[in-house]
C-alpha positions in Angstrom: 0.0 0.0 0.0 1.5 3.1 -1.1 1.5 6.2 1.3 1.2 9.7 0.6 4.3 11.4 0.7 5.3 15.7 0.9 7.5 17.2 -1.9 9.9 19.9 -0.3 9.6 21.7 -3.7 5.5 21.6 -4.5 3.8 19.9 -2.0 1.9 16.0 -1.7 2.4 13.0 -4.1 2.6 9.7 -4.1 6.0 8.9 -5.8 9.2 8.1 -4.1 10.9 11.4 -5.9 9.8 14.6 -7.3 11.8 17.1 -8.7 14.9 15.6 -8.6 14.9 15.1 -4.8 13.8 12.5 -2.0 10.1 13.1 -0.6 9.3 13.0 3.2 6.6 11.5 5.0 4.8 13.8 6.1 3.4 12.0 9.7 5.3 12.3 12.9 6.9 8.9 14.1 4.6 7.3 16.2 4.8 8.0 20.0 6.7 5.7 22.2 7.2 5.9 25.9 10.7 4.0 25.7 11.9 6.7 23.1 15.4 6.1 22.7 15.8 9.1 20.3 14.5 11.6 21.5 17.2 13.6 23.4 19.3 13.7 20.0 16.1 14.4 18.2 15.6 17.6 20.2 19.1 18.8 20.2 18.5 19.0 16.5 16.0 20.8 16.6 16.9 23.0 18.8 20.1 23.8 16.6 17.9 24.1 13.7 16.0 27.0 15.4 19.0 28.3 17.1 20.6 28.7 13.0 16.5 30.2 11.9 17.4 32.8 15.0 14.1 31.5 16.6 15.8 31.0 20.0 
């Protein structure tokens, strides 16, 4: 079953790669309690925003 998928040049489709470049999935991981990942997830983001000047 194919899953819709977000262009980062145009915006939804269904292929693997549009416009030359990988598409996302669009849905947040699902939650876990026992997230392993989520300190280095959140230091990345944070340095994202800290780069944006949103912190």
């Amino acid at each position: 079953m194919k899953h819709i998928k977000k262009c980062p040049e145009h915006g939804y489709t269904m292929k693997e790669e549009c416009c030359g470049k990988t598409t996302i999935d669009p849905k947040p991981p699902k939650y876990s309690p026992d997230d392993k990942y989520g300190k280095y997830r959140r230091e990345v983001k944070e340095k994202e925003r800290k780069e944006q000047g949103l912190l």
